[in-house]
N, C-alpha and C positions, 0 to 999 in steps of 0.2 A: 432629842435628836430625831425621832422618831414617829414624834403624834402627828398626829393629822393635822395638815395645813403646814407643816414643816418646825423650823426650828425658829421659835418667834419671842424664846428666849432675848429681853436687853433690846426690843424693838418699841417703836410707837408705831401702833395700830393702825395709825392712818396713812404712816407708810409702806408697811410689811415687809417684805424679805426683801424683794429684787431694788424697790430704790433706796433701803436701808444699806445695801451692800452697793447698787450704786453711788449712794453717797460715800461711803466708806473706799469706794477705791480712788472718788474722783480729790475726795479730797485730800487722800497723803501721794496723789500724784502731783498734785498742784500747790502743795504746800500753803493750804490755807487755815487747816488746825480745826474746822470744823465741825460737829458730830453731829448724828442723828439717830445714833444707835451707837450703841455699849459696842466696840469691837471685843471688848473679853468674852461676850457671849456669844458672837459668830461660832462657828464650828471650827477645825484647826486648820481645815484649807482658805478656809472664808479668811480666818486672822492673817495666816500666808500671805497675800495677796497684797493687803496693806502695808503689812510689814515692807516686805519684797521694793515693792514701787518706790518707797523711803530709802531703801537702800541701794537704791540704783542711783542718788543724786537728783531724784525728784526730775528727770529732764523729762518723763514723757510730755507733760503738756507746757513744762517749761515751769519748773518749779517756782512761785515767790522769792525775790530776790538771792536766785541761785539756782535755778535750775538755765540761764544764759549759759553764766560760765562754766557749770559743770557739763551740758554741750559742746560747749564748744575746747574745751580739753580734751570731750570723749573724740571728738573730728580730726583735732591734732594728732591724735596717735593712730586713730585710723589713717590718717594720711599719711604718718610715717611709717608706719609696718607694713601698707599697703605697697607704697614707695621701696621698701627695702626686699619685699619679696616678688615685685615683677620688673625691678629695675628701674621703678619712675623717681623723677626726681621732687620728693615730697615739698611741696607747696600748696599752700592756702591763701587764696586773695592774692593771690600775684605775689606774696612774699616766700622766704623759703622757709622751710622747718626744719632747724638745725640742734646739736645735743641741747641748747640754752633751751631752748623751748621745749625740747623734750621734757628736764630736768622738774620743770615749773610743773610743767601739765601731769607729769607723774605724782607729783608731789599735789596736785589739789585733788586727783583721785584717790590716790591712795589714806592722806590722813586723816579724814571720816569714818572708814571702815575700819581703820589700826584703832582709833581712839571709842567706838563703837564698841568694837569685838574686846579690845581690853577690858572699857566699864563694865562689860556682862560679866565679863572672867573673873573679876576681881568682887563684883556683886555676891554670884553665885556661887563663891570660897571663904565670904566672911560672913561670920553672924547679923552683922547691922545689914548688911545685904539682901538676907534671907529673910532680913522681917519684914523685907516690903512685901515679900510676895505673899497676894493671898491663897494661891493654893501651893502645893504641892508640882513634883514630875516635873512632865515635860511642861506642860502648863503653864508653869508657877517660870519655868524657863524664859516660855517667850512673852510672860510679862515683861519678863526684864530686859530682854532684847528688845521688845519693840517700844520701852523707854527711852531705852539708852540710842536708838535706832531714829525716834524721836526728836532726841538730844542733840545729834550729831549731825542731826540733815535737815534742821531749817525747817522741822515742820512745825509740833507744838501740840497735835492730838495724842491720846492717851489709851489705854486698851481697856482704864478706866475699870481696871481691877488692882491696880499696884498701890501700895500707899506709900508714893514717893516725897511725902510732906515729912522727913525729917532729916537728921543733920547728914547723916550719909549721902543721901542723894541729892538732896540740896548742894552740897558740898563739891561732890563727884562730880555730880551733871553738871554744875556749875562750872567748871572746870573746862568740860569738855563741851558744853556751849562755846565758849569764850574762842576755846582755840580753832572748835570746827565751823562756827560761825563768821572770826573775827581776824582768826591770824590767817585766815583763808586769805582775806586780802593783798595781802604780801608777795604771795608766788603767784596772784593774779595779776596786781597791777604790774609787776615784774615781766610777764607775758607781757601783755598791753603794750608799755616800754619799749619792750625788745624789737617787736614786730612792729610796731610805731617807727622803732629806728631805720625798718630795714629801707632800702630801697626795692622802687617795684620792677620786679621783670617780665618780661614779656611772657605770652603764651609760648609753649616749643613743643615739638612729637615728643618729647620726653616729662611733660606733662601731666599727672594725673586729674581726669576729671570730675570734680568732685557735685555732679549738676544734674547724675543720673540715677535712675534705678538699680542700678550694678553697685554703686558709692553708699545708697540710702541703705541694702541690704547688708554691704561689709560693716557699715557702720551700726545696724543694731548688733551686727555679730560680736562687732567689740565692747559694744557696750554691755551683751550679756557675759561674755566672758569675764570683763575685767570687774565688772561690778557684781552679776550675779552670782561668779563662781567666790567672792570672797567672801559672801556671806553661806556657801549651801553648807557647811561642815554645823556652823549655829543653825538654820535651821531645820537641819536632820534630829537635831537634837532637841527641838520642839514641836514646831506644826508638823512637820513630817511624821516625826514617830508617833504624838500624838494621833494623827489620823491613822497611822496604822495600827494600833493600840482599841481603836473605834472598832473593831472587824473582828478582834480577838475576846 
């Protein structure tokens, strides 16, 4: 961590730290599975970072076949909490946003990080769990988070320190691919449907506008909220403490 020229640790030479680690954020923000550097050998804020962007539903640059609709879920609720707390009357597209689409939209955010945060839990309590990881601590932690983190959000790169080639996580992951990949579809097309049905209504002062800088800001607020705060308790428990653990 410390020699000269930095941490060069799990790199190729001919790209060095900064596009090593720009590749590493651009690719699990974009969900293209990528690598060009070992992410287990980043530092623990460096791994952070990747992780993080995976667990936010992949929308910054509009993840591979799912960073769409896990946007535009995160805009429904921004539209309706926004709506419920200054009195506007929550609509998108001309249509309204009522509990049915609440319903839906809660439900394509929420059960990637349930199904996420469970595999860790249960990794890192059973013996077949624990043998993937190759180190120990917090470490060995957010190996298996940012597996299962992996798993569950559409990416497909690795921290490429885990040895998840046996029946446990074949198994496990398998599982939770299926349903956070596949039964996602369900409460999506379900939306789709709904708002499909609706009839469109006219613009009115009671309107929120969702077309400005004011809209762009509440809505990364919600998207940190709803997506960053369900992972920070995992990873206090690895990169975090890990990096603090660096100092001591």
């Amino acid at each position: 961590m410390t020699q000269a020229g930095g941490n060069m640790a799990g790199k190729e030479v001919r790209f060095g730290i900064v596009n090593s680690v720009l590749w590493g954020v651009a690719t699990t923000a974009t969900s293209n599975g990528s690598v060009n550097a070992m992410h287990d050998a980043f530092t623990p804020l460096g791994g952070l970072a990747p992780m993080l962007l995976m667990q936010l539903g992949e929308v910054i640059f509009g993840g591979v076949g799912s960073g769409l609709y896990g946007m535009l879920a995160f805009v429904l609720v921004a539209v309706f909490v926004a709506g419920l707390l200054v009195g506007r009357t929550p609509e998108y597209l001309h249509k309204k946003v009522e509990v049915f689409e609440m319903k839906m939209a809660v439900l394509v955010l929420l059960i990637p990080p349930a199904l996420v945060l469970l595999g860790t839990a249960v990794a890192v309590l059973t013996p077949a769990g624990q043998l993937g990881a190759t180190n120990g601590g917090p470490h060995g932690f957010s190996q298996i988070l940012y597996a299962f983190s992996s798993q569950g959000n559409n990416n497909g790169s690795a921290f490429a320190g885990i040895n998840s080639n046996q029946p446990f996580y074949n198994i496990l992951g398998g599982m939770i691919m299926l349903i956070a990949r596949y039964w996602l579809i369900v409460p999506i097309l379900a939306l789709a449907g709904s708002l499909a049905r609706k009839k469109r209504i006219p613009l009115s002062a009671g309107t929120l506008p969702t077309h400005t800088p004011l809209f762009a800001g509440w809505l990364l607020l919600v998207i940190l909220l709803v997506g960053a705060l369900s992972f920070l308790p995992a990873l206090a428990l690895g990169p975090i403490v890990e990096h603090l653990l660096l100092g001591s």
